[in-house]
N, CA and C of each residue as an Amber inpcrd file, in Angstrom:
protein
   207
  10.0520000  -0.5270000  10.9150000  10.2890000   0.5250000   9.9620000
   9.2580000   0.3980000   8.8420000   8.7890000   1.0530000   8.4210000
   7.2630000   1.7150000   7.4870000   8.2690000   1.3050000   5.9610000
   7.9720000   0.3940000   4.8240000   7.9800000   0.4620000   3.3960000
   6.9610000   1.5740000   2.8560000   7.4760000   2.5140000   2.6230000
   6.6380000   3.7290000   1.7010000   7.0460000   3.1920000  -0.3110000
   6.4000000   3.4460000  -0.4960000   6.4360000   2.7690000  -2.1230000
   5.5870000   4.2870000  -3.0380000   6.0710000   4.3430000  -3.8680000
   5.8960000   5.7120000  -4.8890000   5.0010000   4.9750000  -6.1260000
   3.6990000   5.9050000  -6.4660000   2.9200000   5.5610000  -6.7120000
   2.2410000   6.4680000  -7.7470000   2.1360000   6.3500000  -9.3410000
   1.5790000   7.5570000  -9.8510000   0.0990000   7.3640000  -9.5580000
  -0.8010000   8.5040000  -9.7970000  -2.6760000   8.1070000  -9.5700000
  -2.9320000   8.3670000 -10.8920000  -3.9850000   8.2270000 -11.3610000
  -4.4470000   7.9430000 -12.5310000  -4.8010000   9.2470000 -13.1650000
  -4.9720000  10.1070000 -12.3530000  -6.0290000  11.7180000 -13.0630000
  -4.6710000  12.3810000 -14.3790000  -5.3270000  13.5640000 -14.3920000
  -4.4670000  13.8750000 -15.6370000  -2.8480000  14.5530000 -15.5990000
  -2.8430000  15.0520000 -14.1260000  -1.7100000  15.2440000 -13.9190000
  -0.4250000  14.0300000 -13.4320000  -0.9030000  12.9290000 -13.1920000
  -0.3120000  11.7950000 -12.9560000   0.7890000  12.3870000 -11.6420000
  -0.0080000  12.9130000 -10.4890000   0.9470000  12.8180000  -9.3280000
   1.5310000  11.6050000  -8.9810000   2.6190000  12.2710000  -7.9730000
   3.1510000  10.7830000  -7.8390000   2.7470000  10.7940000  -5.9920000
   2.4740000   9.6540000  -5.7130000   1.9020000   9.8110000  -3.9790000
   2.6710000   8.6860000  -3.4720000   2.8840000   9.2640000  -2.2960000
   3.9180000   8.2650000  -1.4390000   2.7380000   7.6580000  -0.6030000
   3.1090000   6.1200000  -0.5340000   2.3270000   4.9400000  -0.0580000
   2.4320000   4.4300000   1.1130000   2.3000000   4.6880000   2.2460000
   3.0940000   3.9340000   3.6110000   2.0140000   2.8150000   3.6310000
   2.6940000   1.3420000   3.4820000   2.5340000   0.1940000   3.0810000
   1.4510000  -0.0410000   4.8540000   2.4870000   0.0970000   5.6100000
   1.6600000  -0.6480000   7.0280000   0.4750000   0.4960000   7.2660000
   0.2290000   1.8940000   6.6620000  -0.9310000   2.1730000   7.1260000
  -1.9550000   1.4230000   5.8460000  -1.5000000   1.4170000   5.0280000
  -2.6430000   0.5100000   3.7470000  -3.0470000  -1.1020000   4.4850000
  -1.8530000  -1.7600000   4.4090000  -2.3920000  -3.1420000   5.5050000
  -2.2920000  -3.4180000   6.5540000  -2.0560000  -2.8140000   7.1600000
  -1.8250000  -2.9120000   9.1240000  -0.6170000  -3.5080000   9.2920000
  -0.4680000  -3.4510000  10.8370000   0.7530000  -3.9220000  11.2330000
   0.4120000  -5.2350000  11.7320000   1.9010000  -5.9020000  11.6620000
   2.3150000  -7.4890000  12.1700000   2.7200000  -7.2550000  13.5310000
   1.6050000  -8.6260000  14.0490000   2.5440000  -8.3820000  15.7740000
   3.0340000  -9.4770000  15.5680000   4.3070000  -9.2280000  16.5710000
   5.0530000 -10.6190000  16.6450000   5.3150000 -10.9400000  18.1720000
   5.0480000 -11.8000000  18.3860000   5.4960000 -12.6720000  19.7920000
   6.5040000 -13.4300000  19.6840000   7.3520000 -13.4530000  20.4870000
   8.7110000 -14.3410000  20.8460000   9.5690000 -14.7790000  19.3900000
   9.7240000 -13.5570000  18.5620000  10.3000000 -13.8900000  17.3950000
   9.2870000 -14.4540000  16.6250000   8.4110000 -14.8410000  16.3680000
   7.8570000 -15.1000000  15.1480000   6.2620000 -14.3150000  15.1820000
   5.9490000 -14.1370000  13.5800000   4.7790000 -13.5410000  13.5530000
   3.2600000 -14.5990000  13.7630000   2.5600000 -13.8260000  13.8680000
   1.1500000 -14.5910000  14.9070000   0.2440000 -14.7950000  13.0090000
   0.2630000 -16.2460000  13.0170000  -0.4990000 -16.4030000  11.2560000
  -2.2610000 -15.8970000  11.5860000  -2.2740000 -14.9150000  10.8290000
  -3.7590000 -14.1350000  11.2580000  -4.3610000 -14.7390000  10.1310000
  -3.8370000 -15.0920000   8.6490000  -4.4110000 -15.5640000   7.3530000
  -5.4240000 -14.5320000   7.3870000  -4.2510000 -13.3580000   7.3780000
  -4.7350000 -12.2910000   6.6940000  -4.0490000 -12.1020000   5.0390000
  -5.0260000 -12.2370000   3.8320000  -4.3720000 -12.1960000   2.6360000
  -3.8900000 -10.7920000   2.2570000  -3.2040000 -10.7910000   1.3260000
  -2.9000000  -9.4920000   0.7330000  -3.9990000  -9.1190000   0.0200000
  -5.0940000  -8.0960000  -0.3920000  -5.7290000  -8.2620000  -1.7110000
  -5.1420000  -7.6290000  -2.7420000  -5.9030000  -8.2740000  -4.0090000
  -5.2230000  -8.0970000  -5.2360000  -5.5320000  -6.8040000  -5.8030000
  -5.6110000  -5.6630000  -5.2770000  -5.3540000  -4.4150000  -5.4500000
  -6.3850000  -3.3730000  -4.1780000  -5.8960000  -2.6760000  -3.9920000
  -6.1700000  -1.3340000  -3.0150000  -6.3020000  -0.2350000  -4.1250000
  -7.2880000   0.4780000  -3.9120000  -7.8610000   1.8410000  -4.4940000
  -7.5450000   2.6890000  -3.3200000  -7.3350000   3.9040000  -4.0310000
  -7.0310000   5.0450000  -3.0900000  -7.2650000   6.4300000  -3.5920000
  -7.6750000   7.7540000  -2.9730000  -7.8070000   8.7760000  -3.7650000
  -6.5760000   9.5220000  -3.6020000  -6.3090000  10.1150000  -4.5090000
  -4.9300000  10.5290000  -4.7900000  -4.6420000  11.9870000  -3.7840000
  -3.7090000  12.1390000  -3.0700000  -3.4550000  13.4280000  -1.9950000
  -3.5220000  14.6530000  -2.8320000  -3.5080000  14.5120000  -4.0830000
  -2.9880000  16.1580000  -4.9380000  -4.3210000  16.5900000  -5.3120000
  -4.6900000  15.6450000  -6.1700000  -5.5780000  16.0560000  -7.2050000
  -7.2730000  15.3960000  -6.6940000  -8.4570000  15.9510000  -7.0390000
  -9.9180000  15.4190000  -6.8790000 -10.0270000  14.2460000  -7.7540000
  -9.5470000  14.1580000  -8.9150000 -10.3590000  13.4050000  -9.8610000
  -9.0090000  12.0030000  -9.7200000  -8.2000000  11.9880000  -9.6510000
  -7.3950000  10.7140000  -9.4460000  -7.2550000   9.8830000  -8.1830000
  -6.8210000   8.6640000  -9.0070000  -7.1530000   7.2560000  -7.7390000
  -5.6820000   6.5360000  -8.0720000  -5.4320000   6.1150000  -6.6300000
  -3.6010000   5.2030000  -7.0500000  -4.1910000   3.7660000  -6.4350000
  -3.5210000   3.4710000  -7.6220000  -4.0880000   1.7340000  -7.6830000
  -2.8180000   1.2630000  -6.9420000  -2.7790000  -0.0410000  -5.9100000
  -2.0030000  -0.3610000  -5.4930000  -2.0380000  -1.9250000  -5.4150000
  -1.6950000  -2.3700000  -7.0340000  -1.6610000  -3.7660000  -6.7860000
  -0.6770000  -4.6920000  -5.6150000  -1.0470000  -5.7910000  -5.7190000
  -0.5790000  -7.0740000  -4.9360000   1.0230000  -7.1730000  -5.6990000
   1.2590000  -7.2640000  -6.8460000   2.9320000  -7.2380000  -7.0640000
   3.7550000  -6.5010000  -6.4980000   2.9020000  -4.8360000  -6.3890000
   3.6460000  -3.7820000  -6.0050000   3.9790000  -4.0500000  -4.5720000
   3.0910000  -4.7690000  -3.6140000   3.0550000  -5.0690000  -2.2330000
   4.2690000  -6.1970000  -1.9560000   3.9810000  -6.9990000  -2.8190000
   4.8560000  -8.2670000  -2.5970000   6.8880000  -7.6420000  -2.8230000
   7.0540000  -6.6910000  -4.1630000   7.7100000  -6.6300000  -4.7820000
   8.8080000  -5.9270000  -3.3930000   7.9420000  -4.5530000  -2.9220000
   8.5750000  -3.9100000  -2.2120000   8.6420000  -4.7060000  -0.6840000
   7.9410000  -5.5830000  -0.0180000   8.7220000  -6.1720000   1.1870000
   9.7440000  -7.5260000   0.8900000
């Protein structure tokens, strides 16, 4: 199941954009119950251009990632 996380972007209308977490960092495979350690890190923020507006970007820090799984 996909964590979507709500997200304002920065431009002047401050949309709010819905985030689907596993298309921002990919998906986990798992074999026989446990996940496969890829030491893949989280990074400490994702840029993105905002779906509404041209001039805004939704920042998607590492708390926000951690917070919501």
């Amino acid at each position: 199941m996909a964590n979507i996380i709500r997200v304002q972007c920065t431009g002047a209308g401050r949309h709010v954009n819905e985030i689907n977490l596993e298309d921002v960092l990919g998906s986990t495979v798992i074999l026989d119950g446990s996940p496969i350690a890829t030491g893949r890190p989280v990074p400490d923020r994702i840029i993105r251009k905002c779906d509404v507006c041209s001039e805004g970007r939704v920042i998607i820090t590492r708390e926000m990632v951690e917070r919501s799984l």
